[in-house]
C-alpha positions in Angstrom: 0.0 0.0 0.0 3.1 2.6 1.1 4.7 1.3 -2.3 1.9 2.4 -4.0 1.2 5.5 -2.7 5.0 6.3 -3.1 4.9 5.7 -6.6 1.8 7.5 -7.3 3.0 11.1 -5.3 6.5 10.4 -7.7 4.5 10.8 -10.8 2.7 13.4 -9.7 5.8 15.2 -8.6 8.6 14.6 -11.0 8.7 14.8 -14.9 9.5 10.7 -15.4 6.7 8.1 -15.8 7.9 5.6 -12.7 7.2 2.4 -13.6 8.0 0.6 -10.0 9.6 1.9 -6.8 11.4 -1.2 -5.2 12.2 -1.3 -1.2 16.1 -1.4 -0.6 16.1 -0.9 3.2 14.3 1.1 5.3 13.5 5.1 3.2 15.2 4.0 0.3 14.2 2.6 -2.4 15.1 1.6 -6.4 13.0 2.9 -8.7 12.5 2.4 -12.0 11.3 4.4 -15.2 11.1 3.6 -19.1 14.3 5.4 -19.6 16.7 4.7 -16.1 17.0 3.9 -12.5 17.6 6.2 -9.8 18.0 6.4 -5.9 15.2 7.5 -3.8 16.0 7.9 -0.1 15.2 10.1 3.0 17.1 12.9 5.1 15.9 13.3 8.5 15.5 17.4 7.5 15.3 19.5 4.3 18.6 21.0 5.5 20.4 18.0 5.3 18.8 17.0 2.3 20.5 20.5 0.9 23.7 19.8 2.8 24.1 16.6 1.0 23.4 18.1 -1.7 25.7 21.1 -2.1 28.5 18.4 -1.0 28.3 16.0 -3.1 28.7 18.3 -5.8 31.1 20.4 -4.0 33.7 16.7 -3.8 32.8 16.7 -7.8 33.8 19.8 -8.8 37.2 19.6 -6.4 38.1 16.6 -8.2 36.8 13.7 -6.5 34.3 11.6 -9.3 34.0 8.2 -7.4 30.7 8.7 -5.7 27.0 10.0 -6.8 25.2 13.1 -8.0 22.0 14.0 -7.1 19.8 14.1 -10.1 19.0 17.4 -11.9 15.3 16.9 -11.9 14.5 16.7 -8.2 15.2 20.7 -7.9 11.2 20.7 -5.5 12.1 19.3 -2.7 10.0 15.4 -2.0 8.1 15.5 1.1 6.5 11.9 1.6 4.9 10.6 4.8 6.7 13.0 6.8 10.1 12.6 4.9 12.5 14.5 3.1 13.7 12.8 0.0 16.0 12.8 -2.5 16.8 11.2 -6.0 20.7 10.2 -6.3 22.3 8.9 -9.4 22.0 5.0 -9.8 25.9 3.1 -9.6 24.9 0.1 -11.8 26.7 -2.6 -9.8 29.5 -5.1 -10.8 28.6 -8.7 -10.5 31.3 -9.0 -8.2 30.2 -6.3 -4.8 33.1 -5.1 -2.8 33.7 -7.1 0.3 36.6 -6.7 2.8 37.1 -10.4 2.5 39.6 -9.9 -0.2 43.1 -8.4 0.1 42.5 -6.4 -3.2 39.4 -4.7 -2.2 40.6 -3.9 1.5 43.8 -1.9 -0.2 41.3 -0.7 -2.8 38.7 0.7 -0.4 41.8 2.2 1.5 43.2 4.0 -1.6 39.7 5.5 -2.2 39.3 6.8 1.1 42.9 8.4 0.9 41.6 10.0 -1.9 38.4 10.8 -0.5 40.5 12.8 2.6 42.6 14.4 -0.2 39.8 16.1 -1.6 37.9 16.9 1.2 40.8 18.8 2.8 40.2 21.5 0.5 36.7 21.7 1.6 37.1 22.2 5.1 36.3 26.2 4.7 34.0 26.2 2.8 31.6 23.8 5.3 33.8 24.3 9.0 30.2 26.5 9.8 27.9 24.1 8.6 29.3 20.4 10.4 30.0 19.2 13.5 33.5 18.7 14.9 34.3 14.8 15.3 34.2 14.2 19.2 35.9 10.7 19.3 36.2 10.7 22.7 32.7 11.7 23.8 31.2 9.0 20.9 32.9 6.0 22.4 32.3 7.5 25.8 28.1 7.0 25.1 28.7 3.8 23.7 30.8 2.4 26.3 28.0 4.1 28.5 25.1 2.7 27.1 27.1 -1.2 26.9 27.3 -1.0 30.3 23.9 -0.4 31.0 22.5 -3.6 28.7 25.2 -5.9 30.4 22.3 -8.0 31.9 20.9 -8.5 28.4 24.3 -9.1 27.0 25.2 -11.5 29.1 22.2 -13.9 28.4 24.2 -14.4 25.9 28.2 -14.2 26.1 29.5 -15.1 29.5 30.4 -12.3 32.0 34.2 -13.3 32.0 34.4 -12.2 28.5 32.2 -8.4 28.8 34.2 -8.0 32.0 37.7 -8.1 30.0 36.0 -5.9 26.8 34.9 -3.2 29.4 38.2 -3.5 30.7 39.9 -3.2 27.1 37.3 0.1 26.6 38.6 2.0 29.4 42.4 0.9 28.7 41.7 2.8 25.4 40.2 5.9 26.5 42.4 6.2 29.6 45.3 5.9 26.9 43.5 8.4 23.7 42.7 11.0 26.2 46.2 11.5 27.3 47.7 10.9 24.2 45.1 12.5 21.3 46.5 15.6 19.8 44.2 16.8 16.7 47.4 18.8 15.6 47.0 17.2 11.5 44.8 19.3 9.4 41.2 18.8 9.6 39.5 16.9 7.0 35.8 16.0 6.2 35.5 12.9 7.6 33.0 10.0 6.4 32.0 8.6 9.1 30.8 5.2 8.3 33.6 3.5 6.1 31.6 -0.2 6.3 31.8 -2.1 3.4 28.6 -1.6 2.2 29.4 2.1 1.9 32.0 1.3 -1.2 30.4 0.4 -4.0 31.8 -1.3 -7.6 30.7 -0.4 -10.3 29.6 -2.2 -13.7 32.6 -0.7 -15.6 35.4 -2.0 -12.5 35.5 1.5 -10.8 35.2 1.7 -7.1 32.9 4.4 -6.0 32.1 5.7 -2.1 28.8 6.6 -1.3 26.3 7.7 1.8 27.9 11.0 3.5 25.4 11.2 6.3 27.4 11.6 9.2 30.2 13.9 7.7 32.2 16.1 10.1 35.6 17.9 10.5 38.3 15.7 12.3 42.0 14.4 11.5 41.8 11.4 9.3 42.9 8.9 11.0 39.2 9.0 12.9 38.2 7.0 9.3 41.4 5.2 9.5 40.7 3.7 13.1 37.4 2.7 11.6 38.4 0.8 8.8 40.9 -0.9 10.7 38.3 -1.8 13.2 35.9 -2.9 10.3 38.8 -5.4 8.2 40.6 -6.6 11.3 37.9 -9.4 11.5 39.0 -10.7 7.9 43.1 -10.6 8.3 42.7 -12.7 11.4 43.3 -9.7 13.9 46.7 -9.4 12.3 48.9 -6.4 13.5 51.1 -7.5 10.8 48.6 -7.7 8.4 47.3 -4.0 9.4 51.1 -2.8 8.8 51.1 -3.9 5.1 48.9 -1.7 4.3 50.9 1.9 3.5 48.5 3.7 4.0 47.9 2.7 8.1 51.5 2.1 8.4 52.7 5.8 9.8 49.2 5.9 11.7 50.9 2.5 13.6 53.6 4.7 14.7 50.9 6.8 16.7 50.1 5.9 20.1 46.8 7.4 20.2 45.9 5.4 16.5 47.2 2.2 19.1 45.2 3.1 21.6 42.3 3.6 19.4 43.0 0.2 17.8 42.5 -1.5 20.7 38.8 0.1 21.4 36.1 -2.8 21.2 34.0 -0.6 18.8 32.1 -2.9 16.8 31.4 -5.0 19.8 29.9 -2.2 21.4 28.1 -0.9 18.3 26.9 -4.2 17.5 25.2 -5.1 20.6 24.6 -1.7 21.4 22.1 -1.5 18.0 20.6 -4.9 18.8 19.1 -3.7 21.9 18.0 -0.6 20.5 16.4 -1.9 17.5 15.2 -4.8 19.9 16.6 -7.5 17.5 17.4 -10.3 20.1 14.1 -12.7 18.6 17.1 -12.3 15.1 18.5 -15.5 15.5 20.9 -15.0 12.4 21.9 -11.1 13.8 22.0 -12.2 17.3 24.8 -15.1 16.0 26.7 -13.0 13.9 27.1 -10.4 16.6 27.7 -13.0 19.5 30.4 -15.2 17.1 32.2 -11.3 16.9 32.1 -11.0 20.9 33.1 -14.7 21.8 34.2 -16.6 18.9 36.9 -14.0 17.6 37.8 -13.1 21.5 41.2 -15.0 21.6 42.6 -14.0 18.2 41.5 -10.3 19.9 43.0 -10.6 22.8 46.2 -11.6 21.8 45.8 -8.7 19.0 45.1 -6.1 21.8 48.6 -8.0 24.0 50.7 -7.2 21.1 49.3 -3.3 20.8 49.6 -3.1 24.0 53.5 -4.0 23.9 54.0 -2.1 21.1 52.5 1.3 23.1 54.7 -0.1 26.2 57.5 0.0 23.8 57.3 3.7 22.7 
């Protein structure tokens, strides 16, 4: 009924005949006309709608092309059962999707983002006024925060031994980033969610980054920290196998970067989301978040003994 509805107000707003509008996730959607496809999705305001906007096209006319436009005929703003929306250029996919699995796509996601940062550091006038400075600190702080408080529900099911050492490894971390983080490096326009499903491949081989809702102005390695976190999983919790990558091998070198490394942020996200959303009847979420905790916590753990040494030694 929505679907219909949806469709209905798009033909009576825009000058395409919409064939179908198909659900991706939850306020976006696919949809199709005689002629193309195209991106529908939702902003939470009509400013951020226009924020996205002007900066998207901002990164493409400073030289960044690996990511979307926003379509020239949406210029009336799309209000739809209480909703802001927008129409974004359609990346026909390439059979293969990007996945950190592979070794070529982790260094490939990695050179994008570098990219990405290099571009985006000539923004950082233009939009200092209009987004929030990254607060690290105060982020992991509420998450940390908010774990705490769902232990009981946590612990139905990973044992207490093991959430007792990751609140343990949480405040190690932020004992150890706020004495040693020093924004000194130039600001840049941080993503803010590198996961994997934010790098697209396209049809033609190109790798393209998309989704720049939680953009804000902080030192890079904030993105870095999180891709690390988000591949570690898929190199085995290698400290090695972080160090072959050039582009994280000065931010290595960093104590704060170490300290950040060692930060059990996907746990926390992770179980911190379930609760929130109330997912715990999601058998196959529930298992993929509790094998993270407890069935990775060794190769972790002797991960987060050889950052430690490493901080010990510098």
């Amino acid at each position: 009924m929505v679907k219909n509805r949806l469709l209905s107000y798009l033909n009576s707003q825009l000058p395409l005949k919409i064939s179908d509008v198909i659900p991706i996730r939850d306020h976006v959607f696919l949809v199709r006309t005689a002629r193309m496809y195209f991106i529908l999705k939702s902003f939470e305001s009509l400013y951020r709608l226009n924020l996205q906007k002007a900066y998207t096209a901002s990164l493409r006319k400073a030289g960044f092309k690996h990511s979307y436009s926003f379509c020239p005929f949406d210029a009336k703003p799309l209000y739809f059962k209480n909703n802001f929306y927008g129409c974004l250029e359609y990346i026909t996919p390439h059979r293969a999707s990007f996945t950190f699995h592979t070794e070529r796509d982790r260094r490939e996601g990695l050179e994008l983002l570098k990219q990405y940062h290099s571009v985006s550091s000539t923004l950082t006038n233009s939009y200092s006024s209009l987004l929030p400075k990254a607060n690290l600190l105060q982020k992991w702080e509420d998450r940390l925060a908010l774990f705490s408080s769902n232990l009981k529900i946590v612990n139905s099911f990973v044992q207490v031994s093991m959430t007792h050492e990751i609140i343990s490894w949480a405040n190690y971390a932020m004992e150890g980033l706020k004495a040693e983080l020093n924004e000194k490096d130039p600001p840049v326009i941080l993503h803010g969610d590198v996961a994997h499903h934010n790098f697209i491949r396209a049809y033609n081989g190109q790798l393209y980054l998309i989704d720049f809702d939680l953009i804000s102005m902080g030192p890079r390695s904030f993105d870095y920290l999180q891709y690390a976190n988000r591949i570690l999983p898929f190199i085995d919790w290698s400290l090695e196998g972080l160090s072959e990558l050039q582009t994280l091998e000065g931010f290595l070198k960093d104590k704060a970067f170490l300290y950040g490394l060692v930060f059990p942020a996907d746990i926390l996200r992770e179980w911190n989301r379930i609760i929130r959303e109330n997912s715990r009847l999601s058998s196959s979420y529930v298992n993929q978040v509790v094998q993270l905790t407890a069935v990775q916590f060794q190769e972790r753990k002797a991960f987060i003994k050889k950052l430690k040494d490493k901080i010990d030694q510098q």
